[in-house]
C-alpha positions as CSV (number, residue, x, y, z in Angstrom):
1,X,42.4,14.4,18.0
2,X,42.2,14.7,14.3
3,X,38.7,14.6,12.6
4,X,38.4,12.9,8.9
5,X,38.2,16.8,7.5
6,X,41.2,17.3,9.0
7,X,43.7,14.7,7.4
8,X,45.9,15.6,4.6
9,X,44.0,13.9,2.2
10,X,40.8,14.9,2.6
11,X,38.0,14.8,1.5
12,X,39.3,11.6,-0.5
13,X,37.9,8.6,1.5
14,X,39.0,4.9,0.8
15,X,37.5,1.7,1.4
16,X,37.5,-1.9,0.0
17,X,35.4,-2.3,-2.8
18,X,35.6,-5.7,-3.0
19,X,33.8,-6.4,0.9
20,X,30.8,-4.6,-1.0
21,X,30.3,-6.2,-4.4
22,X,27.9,-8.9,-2.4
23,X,25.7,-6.0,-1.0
24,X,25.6,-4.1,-4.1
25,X,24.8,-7.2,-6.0
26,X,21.9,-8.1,-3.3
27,X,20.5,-4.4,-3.8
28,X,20.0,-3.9,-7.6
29,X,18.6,-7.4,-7.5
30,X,16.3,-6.5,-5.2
31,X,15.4,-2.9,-7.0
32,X,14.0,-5.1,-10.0
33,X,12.0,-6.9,-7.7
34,X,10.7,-3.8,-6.0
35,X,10.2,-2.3,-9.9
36,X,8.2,-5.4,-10.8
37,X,5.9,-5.5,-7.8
38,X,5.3,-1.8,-8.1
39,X,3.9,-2.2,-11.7
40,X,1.4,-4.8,-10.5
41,X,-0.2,-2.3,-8.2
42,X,-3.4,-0.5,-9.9
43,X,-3.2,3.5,-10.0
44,X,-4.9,4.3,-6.3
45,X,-2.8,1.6,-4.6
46,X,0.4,3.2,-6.4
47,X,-0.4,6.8,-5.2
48,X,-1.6,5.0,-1.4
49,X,1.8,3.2,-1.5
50,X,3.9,6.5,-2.5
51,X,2.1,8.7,0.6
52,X,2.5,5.9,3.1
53,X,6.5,5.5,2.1
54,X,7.0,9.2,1.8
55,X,4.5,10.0,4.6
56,X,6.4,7.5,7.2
57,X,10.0,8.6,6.1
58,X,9.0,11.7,6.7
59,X,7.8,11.0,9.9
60,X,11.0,8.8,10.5
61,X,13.8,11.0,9.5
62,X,12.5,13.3,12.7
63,X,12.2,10.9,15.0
64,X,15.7,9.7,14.2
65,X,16.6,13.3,15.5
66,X,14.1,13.6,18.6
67,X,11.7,15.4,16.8
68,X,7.6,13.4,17.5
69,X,5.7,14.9,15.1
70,X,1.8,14.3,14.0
71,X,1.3,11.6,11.5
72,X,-2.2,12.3,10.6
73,X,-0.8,15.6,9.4
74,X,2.4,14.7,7.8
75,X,0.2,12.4,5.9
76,X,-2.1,14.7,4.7
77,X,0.1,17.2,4.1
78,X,1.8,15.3,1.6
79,X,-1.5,14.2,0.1
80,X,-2.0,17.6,-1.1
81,X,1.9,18.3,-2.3
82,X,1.3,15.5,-4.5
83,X,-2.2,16.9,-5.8
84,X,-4.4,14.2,-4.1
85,X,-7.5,14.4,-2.3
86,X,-7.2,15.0,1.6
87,X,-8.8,16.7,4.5
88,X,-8.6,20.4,5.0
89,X,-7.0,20.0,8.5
90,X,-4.4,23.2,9.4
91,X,-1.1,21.9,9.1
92,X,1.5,22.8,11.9
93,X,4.7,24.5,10.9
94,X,7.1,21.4,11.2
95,X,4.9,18.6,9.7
96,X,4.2,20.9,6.3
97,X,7.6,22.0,6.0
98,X,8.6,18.0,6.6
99,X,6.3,16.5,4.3
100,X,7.0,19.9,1.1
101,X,11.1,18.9,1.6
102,X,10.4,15.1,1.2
103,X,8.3,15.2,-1.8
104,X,10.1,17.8,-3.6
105,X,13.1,15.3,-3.0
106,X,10.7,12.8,-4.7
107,X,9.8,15.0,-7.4
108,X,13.6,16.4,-8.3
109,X,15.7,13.7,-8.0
110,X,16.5,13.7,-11.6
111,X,17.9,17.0,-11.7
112,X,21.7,18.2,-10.4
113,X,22.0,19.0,-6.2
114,X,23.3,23.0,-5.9
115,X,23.5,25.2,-3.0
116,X,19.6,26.6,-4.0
117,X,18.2,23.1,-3.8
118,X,19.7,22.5,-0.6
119,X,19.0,25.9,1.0
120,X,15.1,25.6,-0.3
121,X,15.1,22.1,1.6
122,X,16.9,23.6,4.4
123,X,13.7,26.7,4.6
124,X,11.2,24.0,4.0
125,X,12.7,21.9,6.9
126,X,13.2,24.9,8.9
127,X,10.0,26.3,8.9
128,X,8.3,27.6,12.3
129,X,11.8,28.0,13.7
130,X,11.9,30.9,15.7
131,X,15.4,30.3,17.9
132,X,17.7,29.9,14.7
133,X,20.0,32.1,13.4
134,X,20.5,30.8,9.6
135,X,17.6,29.2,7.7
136,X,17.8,28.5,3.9
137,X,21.5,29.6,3.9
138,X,24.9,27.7,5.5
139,X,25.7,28.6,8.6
140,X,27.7,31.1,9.3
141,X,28.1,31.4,13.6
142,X,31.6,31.4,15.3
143,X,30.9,28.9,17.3
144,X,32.4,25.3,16.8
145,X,29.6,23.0,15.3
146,X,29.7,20.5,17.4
147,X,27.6,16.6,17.7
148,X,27.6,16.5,21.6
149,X,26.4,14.4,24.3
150,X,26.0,14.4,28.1
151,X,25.2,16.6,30.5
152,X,25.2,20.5,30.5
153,X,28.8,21.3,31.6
154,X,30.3,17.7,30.8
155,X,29.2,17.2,27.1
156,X,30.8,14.5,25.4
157,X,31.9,15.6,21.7
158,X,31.0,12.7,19.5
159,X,31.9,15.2,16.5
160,X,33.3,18.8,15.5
161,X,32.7,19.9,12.2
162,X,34.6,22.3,10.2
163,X,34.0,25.7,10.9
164,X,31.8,27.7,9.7
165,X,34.1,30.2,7.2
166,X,35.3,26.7,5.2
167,X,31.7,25.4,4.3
168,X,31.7,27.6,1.3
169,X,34.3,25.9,0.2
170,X,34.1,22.7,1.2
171,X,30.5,22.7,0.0
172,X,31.6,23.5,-3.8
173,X,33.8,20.7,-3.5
174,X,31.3,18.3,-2.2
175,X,28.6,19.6,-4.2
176,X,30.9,19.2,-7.9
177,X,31.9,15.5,-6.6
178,X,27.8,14.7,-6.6
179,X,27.4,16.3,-9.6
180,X,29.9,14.6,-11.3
181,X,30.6,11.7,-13.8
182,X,30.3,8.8,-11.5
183,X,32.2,5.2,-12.3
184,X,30.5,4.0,-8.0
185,X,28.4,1.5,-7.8
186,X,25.1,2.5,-6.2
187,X,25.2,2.1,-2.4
188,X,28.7,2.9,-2.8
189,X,27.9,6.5,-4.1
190,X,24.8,7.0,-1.5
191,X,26.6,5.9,2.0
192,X,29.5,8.2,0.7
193,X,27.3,10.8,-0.5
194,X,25.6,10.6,3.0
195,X,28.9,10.5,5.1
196,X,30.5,13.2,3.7
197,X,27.7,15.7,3.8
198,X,27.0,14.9,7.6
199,X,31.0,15.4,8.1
200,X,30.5,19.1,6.5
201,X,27.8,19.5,9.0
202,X,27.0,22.9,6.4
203,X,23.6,23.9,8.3
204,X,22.9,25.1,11.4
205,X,20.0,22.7,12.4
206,X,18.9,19.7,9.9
207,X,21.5,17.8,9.0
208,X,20.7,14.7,9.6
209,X,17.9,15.0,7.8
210,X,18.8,16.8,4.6
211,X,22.0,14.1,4.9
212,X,19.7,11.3,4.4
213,X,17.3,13.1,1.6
214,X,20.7,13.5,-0.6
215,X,21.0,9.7,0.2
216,X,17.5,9.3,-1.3
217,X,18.6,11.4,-4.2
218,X,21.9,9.7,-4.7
219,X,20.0,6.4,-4.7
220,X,17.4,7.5,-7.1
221,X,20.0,9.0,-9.6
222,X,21.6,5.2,-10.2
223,X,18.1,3.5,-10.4
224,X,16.4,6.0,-12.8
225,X,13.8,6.2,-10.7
226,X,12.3,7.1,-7.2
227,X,14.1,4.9,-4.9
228,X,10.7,4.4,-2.9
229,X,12.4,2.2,0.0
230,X,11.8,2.7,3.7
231,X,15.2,3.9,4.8
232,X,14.5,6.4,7.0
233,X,12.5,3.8,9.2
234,X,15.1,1.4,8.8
235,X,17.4,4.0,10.4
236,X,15.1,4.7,13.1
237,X,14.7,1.1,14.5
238,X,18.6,0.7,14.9
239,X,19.1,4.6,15.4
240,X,22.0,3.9,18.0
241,X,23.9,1.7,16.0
242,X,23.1,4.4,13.4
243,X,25.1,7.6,15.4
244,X,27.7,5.0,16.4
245,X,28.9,4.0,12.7
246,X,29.0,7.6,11.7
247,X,31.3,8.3,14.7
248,X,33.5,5.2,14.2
249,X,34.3,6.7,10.7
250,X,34.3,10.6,11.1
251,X,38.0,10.3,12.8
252,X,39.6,8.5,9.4
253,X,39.3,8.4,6.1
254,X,38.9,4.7,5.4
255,X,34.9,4.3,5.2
256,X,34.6,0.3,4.3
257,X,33.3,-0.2,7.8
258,X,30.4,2.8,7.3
259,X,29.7,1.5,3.9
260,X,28.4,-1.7,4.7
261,X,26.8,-0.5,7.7
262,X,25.0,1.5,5.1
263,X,24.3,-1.4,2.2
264,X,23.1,-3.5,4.9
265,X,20.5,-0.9,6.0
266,X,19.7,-0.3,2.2
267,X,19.5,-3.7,1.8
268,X,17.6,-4.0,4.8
269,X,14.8,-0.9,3.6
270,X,14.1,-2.6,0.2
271,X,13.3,-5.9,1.9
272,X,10.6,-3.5,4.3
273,X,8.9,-1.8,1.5
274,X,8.9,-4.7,-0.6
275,X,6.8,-5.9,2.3
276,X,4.4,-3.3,2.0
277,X,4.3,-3.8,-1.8
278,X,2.8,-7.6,-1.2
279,X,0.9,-6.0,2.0
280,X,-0.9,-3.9,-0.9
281,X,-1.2,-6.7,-3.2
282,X,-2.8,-8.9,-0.9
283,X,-5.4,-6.6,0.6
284,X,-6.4,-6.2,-2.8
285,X,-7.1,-9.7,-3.6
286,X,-8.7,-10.3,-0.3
287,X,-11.0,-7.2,-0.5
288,X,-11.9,-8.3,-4.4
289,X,-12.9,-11.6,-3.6
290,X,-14.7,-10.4,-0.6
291,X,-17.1,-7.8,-2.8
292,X,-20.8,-7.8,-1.6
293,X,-19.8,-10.6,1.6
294,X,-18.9,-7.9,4.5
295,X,-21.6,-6.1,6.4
296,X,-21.0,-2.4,7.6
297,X,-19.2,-3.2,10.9
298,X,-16.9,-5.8,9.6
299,X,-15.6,-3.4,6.7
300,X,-14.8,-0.8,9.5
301,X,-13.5,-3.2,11.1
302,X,-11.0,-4.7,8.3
303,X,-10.0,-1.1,7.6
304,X,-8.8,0.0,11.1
305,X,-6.7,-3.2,10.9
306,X,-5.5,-2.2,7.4
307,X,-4.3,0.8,8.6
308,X,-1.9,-0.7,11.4
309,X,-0.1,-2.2,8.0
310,X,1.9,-5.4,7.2
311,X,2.8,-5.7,10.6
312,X,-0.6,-6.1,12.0
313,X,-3.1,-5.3,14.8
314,X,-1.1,-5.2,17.6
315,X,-1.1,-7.4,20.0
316,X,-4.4,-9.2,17.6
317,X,-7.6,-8.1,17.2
318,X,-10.2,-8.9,20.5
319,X,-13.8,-9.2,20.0
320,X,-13.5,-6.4,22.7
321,X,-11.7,-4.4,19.8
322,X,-14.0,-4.8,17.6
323,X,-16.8,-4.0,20.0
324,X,-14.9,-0.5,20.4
325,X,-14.3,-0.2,16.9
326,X,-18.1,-0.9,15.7
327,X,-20.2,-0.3,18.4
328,X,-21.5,-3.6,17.6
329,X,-22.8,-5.6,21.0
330,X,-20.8,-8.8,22.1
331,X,-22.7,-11.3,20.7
332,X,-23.3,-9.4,17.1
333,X,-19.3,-9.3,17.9
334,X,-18.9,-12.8,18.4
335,X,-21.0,-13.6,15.3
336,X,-19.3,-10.8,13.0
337,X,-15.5,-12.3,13.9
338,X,-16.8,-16.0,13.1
339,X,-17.8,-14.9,10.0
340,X,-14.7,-13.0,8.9
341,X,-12.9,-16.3,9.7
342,X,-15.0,-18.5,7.6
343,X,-14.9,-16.5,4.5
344,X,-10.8,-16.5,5.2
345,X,-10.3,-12.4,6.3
346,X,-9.4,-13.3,9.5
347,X,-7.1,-16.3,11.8
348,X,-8.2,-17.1,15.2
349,X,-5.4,-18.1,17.8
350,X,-5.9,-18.6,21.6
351,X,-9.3,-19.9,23.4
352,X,-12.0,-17.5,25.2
353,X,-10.9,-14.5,26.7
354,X,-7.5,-14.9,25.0
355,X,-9.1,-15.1,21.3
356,X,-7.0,-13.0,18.6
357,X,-7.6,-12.1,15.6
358,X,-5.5,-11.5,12.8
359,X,-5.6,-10.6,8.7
360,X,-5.1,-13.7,6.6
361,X,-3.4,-12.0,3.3
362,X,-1.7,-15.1,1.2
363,X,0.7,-15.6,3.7
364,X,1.5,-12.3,4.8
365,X,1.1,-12.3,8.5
366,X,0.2,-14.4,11.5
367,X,-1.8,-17.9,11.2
368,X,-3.9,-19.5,13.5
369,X,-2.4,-22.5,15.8
């Protein structure tokens, strides 16, 4: 079997431009309405909506490749990158090397990708790792690099990247393609971008993740600004379908088929955080016209279900919730929850035991039957 670095005409890939125009169309549409929603946000709801995006890509892109890391401590970790007020928790290894790669992605977008940038993200990434070889450099073992599956003794090779003595090479030649004048449209440039980096494979560990961050940068580079969309976490919630359009199209060197995978998903991540933009928006509004109205449990209360975000309190808020959440007694409970529904916080579904509660934010969310 031939891999796509293998053909003659490599690393030239081909694909239909026309089966993307609709996508590409869709997305920069979209980008002006995820500019113009952004610039309605006041300054702390900005810098809350830039640490929640970064803070959940961050903890995304791991959990794409197995790694569970702690979100309180990615979170605050890029708090202070950025220069905002946090706790003074100890950060483990992995979360502050996650969270310093992501926002220095944020930060440096504008400027041209090199072997330094990537090898810094590479240390950052890296950092903790005891059982590797080569950090903050290519790698350099004898070893095929290999994507594999399966059992010890019976792996299945999804992939086999070219070996180590080529990426030298091969990233020069990837690395003056980014760099250069580009006539692409947008997602056009970032799927390639993405599918050709993963298809050097040029580090020992973190590929998948440094893959996706040059995405980030490719997409940044044609807005002229911070992509800010959620497409790590888009990635993550259709992660096998993910893996599976990156193997259809490492064996050839016609892409279309991984290109709109990839627009879609785009498409797909600007739709999420524009979401989170009118999430934002709305909690604003409804904390402004509640001013002076809450008591002391029922703004604890309205902040622990803030936190879950746009998607809500799962499963709905009980009064037994809020019990555990305020300390409040059943009947102060009972009273509290009426109250948040008659000064429109909250929606009520479901009778006695099976009561629910939910945030009522201009019609972002559930609504009472």
């Amino acid at each position: 079997m031939k891999w796509n670095w293998q053909k003659a005409a490599w690393p030239h890939f081909s694909f239909e431009p026309v089966n993307l125009d609709g996508l590409e169309r869709e997305f920069l549409k979209a980008s002006g309405v995820l500019q113009g929603a952004f610039k309605h946000l006041k300054d702390d709801d900005r810098s809350e909506l830039t640490v929640s995006l970064i803070s959940e890509e961050a903890f995304k892109t791991s959990e794409i490749e197995g790694e569970i890391l702690n979100r309180d401590s990615v979170q605050s970790s890029i708090r202070r990158e950025l220069g905002l007020q946090t706790d003074t928790r100890r950060i483990p290894p992995a979360e502050a090397g996650i969270a310093e790669m992501m926002v220095d992605v944020h930060k440096r977008w504008q400027e041209p990708l090199t072997d330094k940038t990537l090898f810094s993200w590479s240390a950052m990434l890296l950092k903790g790792s005891r059982d590797l070889m080569d950090v903050g450099c290519y790698r350099t073992h004898s070893d095929p690099m290999q994507v594999v599956s399966g059992e010890p003794g019976k792996p299945k090779v999804h992939f086999e990247a070219p070996p180590s003595k080529n990426v030298p090479s091969e990233m020069k030649k990837f690395l003056m393609w980014f760099n250069g004048k580009q006539s692409r449209p947008t997602l056009t440039r970032a799927g390639l971008a993405h599918l050709y980096f993963v298809s050097i494979h040029p580090f020992e560990d973190g590929n998948g993740r440094i893959g996706r961050a040059v995405s980030e940068v490719a997409l940044a580079q044609s807005l002229g600004r911070p992509s800010l969309i959620a497409l790590a976490a888009t990635i993550e919630k259709k992660r096998k379908q993910y893996y599976e359009a990156l193997e259809r199209n490492n064996k050839e060197l016609d892409v279309t088929d991984w290109l709109l995978w990839f627009g879609e998903t785009v498409v797909e991540a600007q739709a999420q955080s524009i979401s989170q933009i009118e999430f934002l928006i709305a909690k604003t509004r409804l904390y402004d016209r509640l001013a002076g109205k809450l008591n002391e449990r029922q703004q604890k209360a309205l902040a622990r279900m803030f936190r879950e975000g746009a998607d809500g309190f799962k499963g709905g808020l009980s009064a037994g919730n809020y019990m555990n959440i305020t300390g409040a007694m059943s009947s102060t409970a009972t009273r509290d929850l009426q109250d948040l529904v008659e000064k429109g916080a909250l929606t009520r579904t479901g009778e006695r035991r099976h009561m629910r509660y939910y945030l009522a934010l201009d019609g972002i969310g559930r609504k009472s039957t």
